[in-house]
Each structure stands twice: as C-alpha cells, then as structure tokens.
N, C-alpha and C positions, 0 to 999 in steps of 0.2 A: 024554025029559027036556024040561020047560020051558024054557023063557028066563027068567029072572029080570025082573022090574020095575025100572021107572029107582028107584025108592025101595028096592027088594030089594039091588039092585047098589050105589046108593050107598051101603048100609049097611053090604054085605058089602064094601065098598074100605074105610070109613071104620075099620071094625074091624079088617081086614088090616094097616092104618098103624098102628094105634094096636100091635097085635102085634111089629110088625117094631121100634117105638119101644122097648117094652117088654123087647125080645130074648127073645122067648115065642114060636117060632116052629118046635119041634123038629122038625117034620118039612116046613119049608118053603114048605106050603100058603098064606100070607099072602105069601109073597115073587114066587110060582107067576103068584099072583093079580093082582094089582098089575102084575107086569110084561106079564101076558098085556092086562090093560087096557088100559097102555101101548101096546103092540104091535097092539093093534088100531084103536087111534086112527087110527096112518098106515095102516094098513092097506084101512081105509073110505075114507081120502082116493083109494088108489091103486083101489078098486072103482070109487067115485064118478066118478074121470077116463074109468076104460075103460067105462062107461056111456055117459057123454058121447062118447067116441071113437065108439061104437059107433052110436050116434044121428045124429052128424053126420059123422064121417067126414074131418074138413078139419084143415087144417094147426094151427090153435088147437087143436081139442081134441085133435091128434097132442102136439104141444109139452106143451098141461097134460099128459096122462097120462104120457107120458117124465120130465119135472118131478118128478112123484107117486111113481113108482119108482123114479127116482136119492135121492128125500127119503128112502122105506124101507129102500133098500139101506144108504144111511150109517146111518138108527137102528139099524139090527140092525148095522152093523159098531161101531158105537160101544158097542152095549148088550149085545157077544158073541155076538150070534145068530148064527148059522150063514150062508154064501153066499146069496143069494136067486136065484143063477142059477142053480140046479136047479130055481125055480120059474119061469121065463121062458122 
C-alpha cells in the first residue's frame, strides 16, 4: 500500500471534518482518520527526539526526547488512548 500525498491526505482529512461536521460518519472511518492524524503529529515529534538522542547521545538530546514522550503519554491520556508504557 502507498503512502498518500501531502495533497492526497489533506484532502482525505479535509473531507473526514467535513463528515464528522455533518454526522455522516456511520462506520467511524472519518473519526478513525482524524484522530489517527492527530496522533501521529506527537508521535514524529517523539521519533524525531530519539533520532537526535541517537545521533548525539548528550544530555540535551536526552532532556528533548524524555520531553517528547511525557508530551505523547499526556495526548493519548487526554485523547483516551490506551497507556504508552507498554510501548517504552
């Protein structure tokens, strides 16, 4: 399976909202979508840190990426996702 286009995906989010607005959404798919968006927002952020950690190894980029994964654990506790410390 492909990766979608930045033009593909914003189209396919754009339409999602406009679904979810609408309350057309009987099997979820546009709510699915949207949140999985969301979710991977922080999610690149806390890649990105353990890149950088990985690279350099020092206290800064220990600090961001710790940062990065206390920022994810609260999105997902806020947004009902599931513990993230069975991913750590």
């Amino acid at each position: 399976m492909g990766k979608p286009t930045a033009a593909e995906l914003q189209e396919a989010l754009e339409t999602a909202a406009q679904m979810r607005e609408q309350d057309n959404d009987p099997h979820y798919v546009a709510k699915a979508l949207l949140n999985l968006n969301y979710r991977m927002g922080y999610m690149e952020k806390v890649l990105h840190a353990a890149q950088l950690y990985l690279r350099g190894l020092g206290e800064h980029e220990h600090a961001a990426l710790q940062k990065a994964i206390d920022a994810a654990r609260r999105e997902e506790a806020h947004t009902g996702g599931r513990d993230m410390d069975h991913f750590i």
